[in-house]
Structures are given as structure tokens and as C-alpha cells.
N, C-alpha and C positions, 0 to 999 in steps of 0.2 A: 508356567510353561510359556515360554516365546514365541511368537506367530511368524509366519513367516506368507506375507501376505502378496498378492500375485494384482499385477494389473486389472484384471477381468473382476476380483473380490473388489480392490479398489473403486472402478467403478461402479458396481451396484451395489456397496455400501453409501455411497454417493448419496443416495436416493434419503437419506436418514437427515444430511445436509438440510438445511431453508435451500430452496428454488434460487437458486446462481441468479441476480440479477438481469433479465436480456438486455434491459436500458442500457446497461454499459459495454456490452457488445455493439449495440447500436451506435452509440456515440464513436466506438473506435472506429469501428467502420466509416463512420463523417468524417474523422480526422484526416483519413485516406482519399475522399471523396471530393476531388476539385469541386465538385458541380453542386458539394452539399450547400444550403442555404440556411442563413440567420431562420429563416422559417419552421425550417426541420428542427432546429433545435428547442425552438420557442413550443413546436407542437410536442417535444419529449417534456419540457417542462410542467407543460399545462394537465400532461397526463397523471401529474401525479401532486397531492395538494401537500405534501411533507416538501419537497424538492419545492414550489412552487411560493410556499410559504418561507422558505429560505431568502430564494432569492429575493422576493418583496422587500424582506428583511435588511438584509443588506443595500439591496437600493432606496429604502428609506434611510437607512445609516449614512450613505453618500450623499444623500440629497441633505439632510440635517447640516451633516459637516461645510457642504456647501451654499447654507442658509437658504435653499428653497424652503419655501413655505409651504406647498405642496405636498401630501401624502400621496406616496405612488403605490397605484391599487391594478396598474394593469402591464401585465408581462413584457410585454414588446418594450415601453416607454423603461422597464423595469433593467432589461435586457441591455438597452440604447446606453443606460448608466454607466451598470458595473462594467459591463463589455464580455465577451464569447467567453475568454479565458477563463475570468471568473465562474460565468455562469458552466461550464462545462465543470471544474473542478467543485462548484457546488453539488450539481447535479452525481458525478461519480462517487465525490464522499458520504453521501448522505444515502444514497444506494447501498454501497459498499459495510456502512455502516449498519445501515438495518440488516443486510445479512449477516457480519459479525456478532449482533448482539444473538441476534437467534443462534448463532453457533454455541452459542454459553460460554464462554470462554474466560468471560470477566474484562475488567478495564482497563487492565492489562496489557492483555491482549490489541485491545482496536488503538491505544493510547500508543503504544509503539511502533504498532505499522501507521498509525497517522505520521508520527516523526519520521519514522523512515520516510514515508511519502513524498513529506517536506524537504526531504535532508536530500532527498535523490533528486525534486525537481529545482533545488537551487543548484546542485552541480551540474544539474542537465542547463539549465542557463549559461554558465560556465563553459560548459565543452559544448555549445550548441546542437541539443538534439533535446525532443520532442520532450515540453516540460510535460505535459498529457501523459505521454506515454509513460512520462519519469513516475510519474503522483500514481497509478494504476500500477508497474512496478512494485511501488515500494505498499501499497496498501493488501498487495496480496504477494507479497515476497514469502510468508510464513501460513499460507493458507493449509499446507500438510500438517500443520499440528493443531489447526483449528480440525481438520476431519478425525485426529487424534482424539483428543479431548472430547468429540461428540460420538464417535464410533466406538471407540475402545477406552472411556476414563479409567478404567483398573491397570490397562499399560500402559496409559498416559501418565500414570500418576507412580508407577512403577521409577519410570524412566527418570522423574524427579526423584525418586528417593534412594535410586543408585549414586547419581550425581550427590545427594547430600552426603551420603557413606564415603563414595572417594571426589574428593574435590579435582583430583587430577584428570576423572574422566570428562573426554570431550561428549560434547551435546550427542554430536550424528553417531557416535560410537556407542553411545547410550539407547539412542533412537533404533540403533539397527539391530541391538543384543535382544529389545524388545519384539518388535515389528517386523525384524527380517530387512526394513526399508527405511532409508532417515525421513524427515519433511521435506526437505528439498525432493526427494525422486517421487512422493504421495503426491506434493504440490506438483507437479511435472505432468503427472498423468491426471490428475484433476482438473488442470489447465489444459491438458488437447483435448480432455473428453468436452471438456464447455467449449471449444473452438477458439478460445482466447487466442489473440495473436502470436506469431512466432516469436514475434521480440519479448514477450511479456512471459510466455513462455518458459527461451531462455535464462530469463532474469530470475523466476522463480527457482530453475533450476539450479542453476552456477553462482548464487550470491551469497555461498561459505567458499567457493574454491579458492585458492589461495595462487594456481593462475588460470584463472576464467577467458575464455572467448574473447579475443579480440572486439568487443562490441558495446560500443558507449552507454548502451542502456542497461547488461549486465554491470558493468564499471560505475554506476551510482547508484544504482541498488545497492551493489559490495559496500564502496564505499557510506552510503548514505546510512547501512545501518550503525556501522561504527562511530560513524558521528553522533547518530541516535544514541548509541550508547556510550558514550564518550561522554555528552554533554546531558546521560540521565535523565531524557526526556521526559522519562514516563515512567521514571523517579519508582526504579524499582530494585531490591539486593541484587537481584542479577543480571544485574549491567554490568558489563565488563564486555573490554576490547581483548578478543585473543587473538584475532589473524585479521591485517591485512594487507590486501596483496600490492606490490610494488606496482606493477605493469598495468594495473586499476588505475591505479594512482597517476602512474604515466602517460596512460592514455585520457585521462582527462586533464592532464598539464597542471597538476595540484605540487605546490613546492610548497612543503610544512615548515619550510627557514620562515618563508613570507607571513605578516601578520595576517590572521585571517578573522579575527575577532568580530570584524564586519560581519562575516558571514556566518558565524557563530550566532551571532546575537539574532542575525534575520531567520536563521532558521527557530532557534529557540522560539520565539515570538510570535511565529505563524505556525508553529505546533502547535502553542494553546492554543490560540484563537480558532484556530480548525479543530479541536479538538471540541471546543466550546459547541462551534457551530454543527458541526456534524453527532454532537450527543443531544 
């Protein structure tokens, strides 16, 4: 029998979820915050020793690279290395991460939205807008079918095995004969209930539409997963490109005549290694 499930169900099955990260609310919030300081973010760090132990990590790896002799055992100096960027993109995946593993979802799952992540904050470089906002985007673009798989695995697993019967049907069409509702609209109302921002929001929303919101951070989400699955990130059979949208593609000024192998290859490259780092 097919559910047909209501905002209000949605969120108080919520509750069945891991506990939404706040760190990464807090961080979006600095990103907004002229007056936020290198401090703030050094004390989100310290708060937690997985995040903490990351970053060390990595500023020992740049300090190697750059033949200090020194082991760097203290955040601030840690910080001073890699630089905000980093440390902010370590701190969100490694969050983000531990709440996909508790979703169950498998590696799958965190391994493609890491790509996408990737794939959205290089275009967000590109059409200049918020590579931050880009990488949070694309790491919870597909967050409605992680509450799929943890609330409901018998429609979850339904929804696959329609798809394997007819190959022609589409995903959300699948989603919605189950559920009443695809992941895009679960993720949408999962996203205002945690207060997540508008823009991340929208992104979660609108990144199957085929023509999406005028708005650069929907438009590399879109795009960014296609190229996630274009270039197989996460090296799975069901990778495949079915829609994307022209005016995505226009408004971040992407011409597919142009070689782009460059950016192929960068994305690739910083998939795994975030993927490495963030498991």
C-alpha cells in the first residue's frame, strides 16, 4: 500500500533521524556574519576532537609538504596554515558525515553527495558564489531519501525495485507512487524544519528541475550532480545523466564546446580525498 505522507508526519518522523548537526548551522550563520572572527571558528573547532583531529591532520600534511620540522599540535597555529576555507569545509564534512553514517544509508550514499559537494563548489568558483554554501548544497541535495531509507526501508526499497522492473521509470515518479512525495519535497520540509538557510533550501528543492530558479546556488547543485554522475564519482550502476537543464548551465556561463578536462580532473581528485578525509 502507498503512503501518502503530510508535512507534519514528515516532521515528527524527523525525530527517528541522528540529531541534525547545529555546528553547521552555526557556521552558516558566520559565513553571513561580518563581525564573525577567526576565534569563533577556532572555538567550533576545539569543540569537538573528530573535527579537531582533522584539521591537525591536514596542517601537519602542509607543514611536511612544506619541510617544517615541526609537528603542529595547537589549533590556532593549525588554523594560521590551512586557512578559514579549509578549516570551515573540514569542519561541515565531517559533521555532515557523521550524521549520514548514522542515517544507514551505506557509502553510497555520503560518497555521492561528497561529489556532488565537490562538483557544486567548483562551479560555484566559476559563476562566483558562495563555495561554502556550494559544498553544504551539494552534501545534503539528496537528504529526503536518507529520511526514506531510515523511516520507511520497505518503501524505500519498493521504490528500487519498481525502477529495476521498468527501466523507463523516472526516480521522483517512483518516489511519489510510493510516498505520495519524491526527496526533493521530504528534503525541502526537512530543511525548513532544521532552519537551514533559504538558499540551501532552495537547492535541496529544485536540483531535478529541468528549469530551476533563477539562482546560482540551485544551478550547481543541478549541475554539480550530473557531473557527479557523469564522471562516476562514486562508482556506482546507477549513475546516469538524465536531465540537465539548459538555463542551469547558462546561468553559470558553462559552454560544453570548451575543454573542460581541467575541471573534470579537479573535481575528481578532491572527491576522493574528501571522501578519504571525511570517512
Amino acid at each position: 500500500m502507498s503512503l501518502h505522507l503530510s508535512e507534519s508526519e514528515i516532521v515528527a518522523r524527523a525525530s527517528l533521524l541522528p540529531a541534525f548537526p547545529s555546528i553547521v548551522n552555526e557556521i552558516l550563520q558566520k559565513l553571513d556574519d561580518d563581525n564573525a572572527t577567526i576565534g569563533a571558528l577556532i572555538h567550533l573547532v576545539e569543540r569537538d576532537p573528530v573535527i579537531a583531529a582533522n584539521v591537525l591532520a591536514m596542517a601537519n600534511a602542509v607543514a611536511m609538504a612544506g619541510r617544517t620540522q615541526r609537528d603542529v599540535h595547537d589549533i590556532q597555529v593549525a588554523v594560521s596554515l590551512i586557512g578559514l576555507a579549509k578549516v570551515r569545509e573540514i569542519v561541515l564534512g565531517v559533521s555532515l558525515a557523521s550524521f549520514a553514517r548514522d542515517g544507514r544509508l551505506g557509502n553510497y550514499f555520503w560518497e555521492h553527495s561528497v561529489a556532488v559537494g565537490v562538483a557544486a563548489q567548483e562551479l560555484a568558483r566559476l559563476a562566483r558564489c558562495s563555495v561554502d554554501y556550494a559544498l553544504v548544497c551539494g552534501l545534503l541535495h539528496d537528504i529526503g531519501q536518507l529520511f526514506m531509507a531510515r523511516c520507511y526501508p520497505l518503501e524505500f526499497q519498493m521504490v528500487r525495485m519498481s525502477m529495476e522492473r521498468d527501466a523507463t521509470l523516472d526516480l521522483l515518479d517512483a518516489e511519489r507512487q510510493h510516498f505520495g512525495l519524491d526527496h526533493c519535497a521530504i528534503g525541502t520540509i526537512l530543511a525548513s524544519a532544521w532552519r537551514l538557510s533559504p538558499s540551501v533550501v532552495a537547492a535541496i528543492q529544485h536540483h531535478h528541475d529541468m528549469e530551476p530558479p533563477a539562482d546560482k546556488l540551485v544551478a550547481v547543485t543541478h549541475v554539480g550532480e550530473a557531473l557527479a554522475n557523469a564522471l562516476d564519482l562514486a562508482r556506482h550502476d546507477e549513475a546516469r545523466v538524465l536531465n540537465l537543464s539548459a538555463s542551469a548551465c547558462d546561468l553559470l556561463g558553462i559552454d560544453w564546446s570548451e575543454n573542460l578536462n581541467y575541471l573534470f580532473g579537479k573535481i575528481e581528485a578532491r572527491a576522493r580525498q574528501l571522501c578519504r578525509i571525511f570517512s
